[in-house]
C-alpha positions, 0 to 999 in steps of 0.5 A, spaced: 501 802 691 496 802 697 492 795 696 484 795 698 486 791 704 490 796 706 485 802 705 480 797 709 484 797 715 486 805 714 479 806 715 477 800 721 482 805 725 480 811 724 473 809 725 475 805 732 480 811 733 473 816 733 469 811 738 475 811 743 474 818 742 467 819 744 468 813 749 473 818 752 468 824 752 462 819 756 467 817 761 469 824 762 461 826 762 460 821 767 466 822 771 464 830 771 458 828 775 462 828 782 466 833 780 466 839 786 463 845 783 465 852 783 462 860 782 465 863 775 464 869 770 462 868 763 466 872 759 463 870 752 457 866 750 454 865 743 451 860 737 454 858 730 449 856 725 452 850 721 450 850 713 453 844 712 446 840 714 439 842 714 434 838 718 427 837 717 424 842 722 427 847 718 430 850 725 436 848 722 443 846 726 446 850 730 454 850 735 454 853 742 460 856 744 463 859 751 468 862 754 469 863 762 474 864 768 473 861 775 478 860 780 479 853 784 483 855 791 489 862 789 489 860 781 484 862 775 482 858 770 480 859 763 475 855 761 470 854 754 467 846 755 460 847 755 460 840 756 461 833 755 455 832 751 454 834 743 453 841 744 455 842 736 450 842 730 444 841 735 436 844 734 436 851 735 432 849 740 437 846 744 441 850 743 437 856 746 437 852 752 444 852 753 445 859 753 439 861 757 440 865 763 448 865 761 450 873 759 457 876 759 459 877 766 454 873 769 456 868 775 456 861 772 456 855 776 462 851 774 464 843 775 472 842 775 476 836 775 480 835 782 486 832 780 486 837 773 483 845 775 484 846 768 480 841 766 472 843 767 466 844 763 458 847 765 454 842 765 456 836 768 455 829 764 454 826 757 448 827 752 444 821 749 448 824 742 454 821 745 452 814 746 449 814 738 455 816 736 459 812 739 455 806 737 455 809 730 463 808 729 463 801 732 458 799 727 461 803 721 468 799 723 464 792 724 461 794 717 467 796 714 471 790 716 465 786 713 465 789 707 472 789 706 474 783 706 476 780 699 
């Protein structure tokens, strides 16, 4: 039988587990910032709406998603990171502005990583969003401990 205490630490973490996911996701960010940049061709760029959470605006939440070939030295890639900053479940506005000027076929500007070509992402940098989450995971993991000690 699984105690209290073990489902506390169960869920401290999976929690820092999450936050040490997005701290990744805003050192790659800032990391992507000096990355050289290369010309590629978007093959496929859309938006999802997400049902699962409706905001205030009545915009509703939306998810972008892309996928695009680019070329570093004789070697094509494939790649589909928009970025390292939230591209899902934002305002259809936002994600207006990210597809905007990107059509299939279009040349895209794309940001590799050097020491990884296949690594590579759109729009270079983090987003506020990631800091919000990151902050989130290691309060709720704070929280949790607290409240779950006997």
């Amino acid at each position: 039988m699984v105690t209290m205490a073990q489902w506390t630490l169960l869920a401290v973490l999976a929690q820092l587990a999450l936050a040490a996911h997005e701290a990744w996701r805003i050192h790659m960010g800032l990391a992507s910032r000096q990355w050289p940049q290369t010309t590629g061709k978007m093959g496929k760029v859309w938006q999802e709406d997400d049902f699962v959470q409706d905001v205030g605006d009545q915009e509703g939440t939306h998810s972008v998603y892309a996928r695009y070939r680019y070329q570093v030295g004789a070697q094509w890639y494939d790649g589909k990171r928009l970025s390292y900053g939230v591209t899902d479940r934002i305002r259809f506005s936002e994600a207006l502005d990210l597809m905007h000027e990107m059509r299939a076929g279009s040349d895209i500007d794309v940001y590799y990583d050097p020491d990884n070509p296949k690594r590579a992402v759109l729009f270079p940098g983090s987003s506020t969003a990631n800091i919000v989450l990151l902050a989130a995971w290691i309060v709720g993991a704070v929280l949790t401990m607290w409240f779950g000690r006997p």
